[in-house]
C-alpha positions in Angstrom: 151.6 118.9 93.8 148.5 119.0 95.3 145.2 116.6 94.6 142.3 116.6 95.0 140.4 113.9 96.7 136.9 112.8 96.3 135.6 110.2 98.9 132.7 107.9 97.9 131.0 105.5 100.9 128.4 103.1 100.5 126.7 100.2 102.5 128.5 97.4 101.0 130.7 96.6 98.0 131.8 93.2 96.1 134.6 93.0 93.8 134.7 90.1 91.9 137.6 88.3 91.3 138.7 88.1 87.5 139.6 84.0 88.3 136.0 83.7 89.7 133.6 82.0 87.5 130.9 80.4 89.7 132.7 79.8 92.9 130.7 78.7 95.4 132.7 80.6 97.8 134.4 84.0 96.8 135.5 87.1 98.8 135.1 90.4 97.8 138.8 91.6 95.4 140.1 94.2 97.6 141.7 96.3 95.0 140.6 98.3 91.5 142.3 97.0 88.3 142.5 99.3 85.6 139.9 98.5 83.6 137.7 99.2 87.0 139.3 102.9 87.5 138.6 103.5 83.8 135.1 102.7 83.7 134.4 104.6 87.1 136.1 107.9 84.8 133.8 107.5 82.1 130.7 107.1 83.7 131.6 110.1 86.0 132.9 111.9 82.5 131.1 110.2 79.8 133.4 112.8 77.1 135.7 110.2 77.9 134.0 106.8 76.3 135.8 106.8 73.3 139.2 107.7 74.9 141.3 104.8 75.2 142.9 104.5 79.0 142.8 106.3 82.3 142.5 110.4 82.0 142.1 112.3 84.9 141.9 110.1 87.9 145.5 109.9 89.3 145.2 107.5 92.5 142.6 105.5 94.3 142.2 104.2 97.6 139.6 101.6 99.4 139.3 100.5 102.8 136.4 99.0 104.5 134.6 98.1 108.0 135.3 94.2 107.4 133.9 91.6 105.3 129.9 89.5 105.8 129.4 86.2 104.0 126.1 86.6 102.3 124.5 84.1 100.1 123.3 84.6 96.7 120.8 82.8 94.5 122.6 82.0 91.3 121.2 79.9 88.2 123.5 79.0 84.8 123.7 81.1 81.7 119.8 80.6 80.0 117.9 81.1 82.6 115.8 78.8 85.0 115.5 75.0 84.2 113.5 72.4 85.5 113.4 69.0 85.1 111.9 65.7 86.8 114.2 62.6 86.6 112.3 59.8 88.8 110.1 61.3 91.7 112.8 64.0 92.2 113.0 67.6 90.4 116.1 68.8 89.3 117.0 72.7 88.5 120.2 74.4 87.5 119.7 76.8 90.7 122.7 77.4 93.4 123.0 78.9 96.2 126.7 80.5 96.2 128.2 82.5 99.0 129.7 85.8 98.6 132.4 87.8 101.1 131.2 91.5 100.6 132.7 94.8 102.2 131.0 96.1 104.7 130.9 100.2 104.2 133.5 100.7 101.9 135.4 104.0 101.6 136.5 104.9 98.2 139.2 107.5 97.5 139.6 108.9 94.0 142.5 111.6 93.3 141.9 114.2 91.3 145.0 116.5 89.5 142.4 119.8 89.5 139.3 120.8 91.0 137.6 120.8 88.8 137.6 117.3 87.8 136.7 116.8 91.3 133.7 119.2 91.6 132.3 117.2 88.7 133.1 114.0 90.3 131.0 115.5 93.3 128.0 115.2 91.5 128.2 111.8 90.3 127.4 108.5 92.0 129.5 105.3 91.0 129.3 101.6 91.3 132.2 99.3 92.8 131.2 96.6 90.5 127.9 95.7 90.6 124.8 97.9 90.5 123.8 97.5 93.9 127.2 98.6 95.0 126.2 102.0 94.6 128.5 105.1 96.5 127.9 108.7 96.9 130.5 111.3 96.9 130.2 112.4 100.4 133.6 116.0 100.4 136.3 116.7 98.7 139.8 116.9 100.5 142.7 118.6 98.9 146.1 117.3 100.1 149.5 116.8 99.0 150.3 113.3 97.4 152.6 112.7 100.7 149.6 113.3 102.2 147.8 111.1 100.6 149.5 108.3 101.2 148.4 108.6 104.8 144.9 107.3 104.1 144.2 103.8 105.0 143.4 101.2 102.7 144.3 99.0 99.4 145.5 100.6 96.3 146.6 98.2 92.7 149.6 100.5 91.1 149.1 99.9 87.5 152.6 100.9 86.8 156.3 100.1 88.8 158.6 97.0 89.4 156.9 94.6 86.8 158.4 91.8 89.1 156.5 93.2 91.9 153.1 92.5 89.7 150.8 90.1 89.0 148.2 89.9 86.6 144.7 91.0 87.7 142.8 90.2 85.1 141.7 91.6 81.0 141.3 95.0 79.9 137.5 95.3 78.3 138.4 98.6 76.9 141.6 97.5 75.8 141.4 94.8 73.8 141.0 92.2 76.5 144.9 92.7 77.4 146.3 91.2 80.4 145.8 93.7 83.2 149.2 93.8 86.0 149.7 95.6 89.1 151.8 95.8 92.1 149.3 96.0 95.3 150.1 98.7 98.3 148.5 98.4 101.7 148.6 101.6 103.3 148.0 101.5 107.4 145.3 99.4 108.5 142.7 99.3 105.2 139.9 97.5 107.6 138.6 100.5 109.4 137.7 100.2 113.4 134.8 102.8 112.8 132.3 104.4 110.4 134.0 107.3 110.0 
């Protein structure tokens, strides 16, 4: 069976890890959960919102250039706060540091084309909305094929002692989310391209 493959680049991408609240240091997840893949389907084929679990993307694939610590101006839940205690002010502000992927490459499979085609003219977001990737071709290769292309991928089904859990499904109840990661080849590309 063949798929079809759409890839997505951007500049830079951060995954946040579901056991990261407020770390002050995190690195960028390096895999999709479920709940990720499904929300990336609906916004590229918003028929889907009210259809519980993943439709028409079959497999996924991310690798990236490498990793840049960059910091990030955080304050808590409510806003900005100031106060004065003594001569000194006092503000709920941090600064927290954040690994992020440096020009990601994201591969979603397709089973027809033209799911893909559609997919083509949709942008999507890792995570966050200044993680923003354009479809850039679309490839059709064999699934063999397929698994040929560098990078991470988070199989959502398999061994279940091969899995861990990878966070809660928001459009499933909040379930526990489990998957069984892959690395295919080297996933930190050597080059753009």
């Amino acid at each position: 069976m063949n798929l079809f493959i759409v890839k997505y680049t951007g500049q830079f991408g951060f995954i946040k890890p579901w056991t990261a609240v407020r770390d002050s240091e995190t690195f960028s997840q390096q895999f999709l959960t479920p709940s990720i893949i499904e929300g990336m389907e609906k916004k590229i084929f918003p028929e889907l919102l009210k259809v519980k679990g993943i439709q028409k993307i079959k497999r996924h694939r991310l690798n990236y250039l490498g990793i840049d610590l960059q910091q990030e101006r955080t304050w808590s839940k409510g806003g900005f706060k100031a106060s004065k205690s003594g001569k000194k002010w006092k503000t709920n502000l941090a600064i927290i540091n954040r690994g992020v992927m440096l020009e990601p490459h994201l591969y979603l499979a397709f089973g027809n084309k033209e799911d893909a085609e559609k997919a083509m003219t949709e942008h999507i977001c890792l995570c966050r909305n200044e993680d923003v990737m354009f479809p850039s071709e679309i490839i059709e290769i064999s699934e063999i094929d397929f698994d040929t292309i560098d990078g991470f991928e988070l199989l959502f089904e398999g061994d279940e002692n091969e899995m861990f859990k990878v966070g809660h499904n928001r459009y499933d109840d909040v379930k526990a989310m489990y998957g069984q990661l892959k690395v295919y080849g080297n996933p930190i590309r050597q080059s753009l391209a």
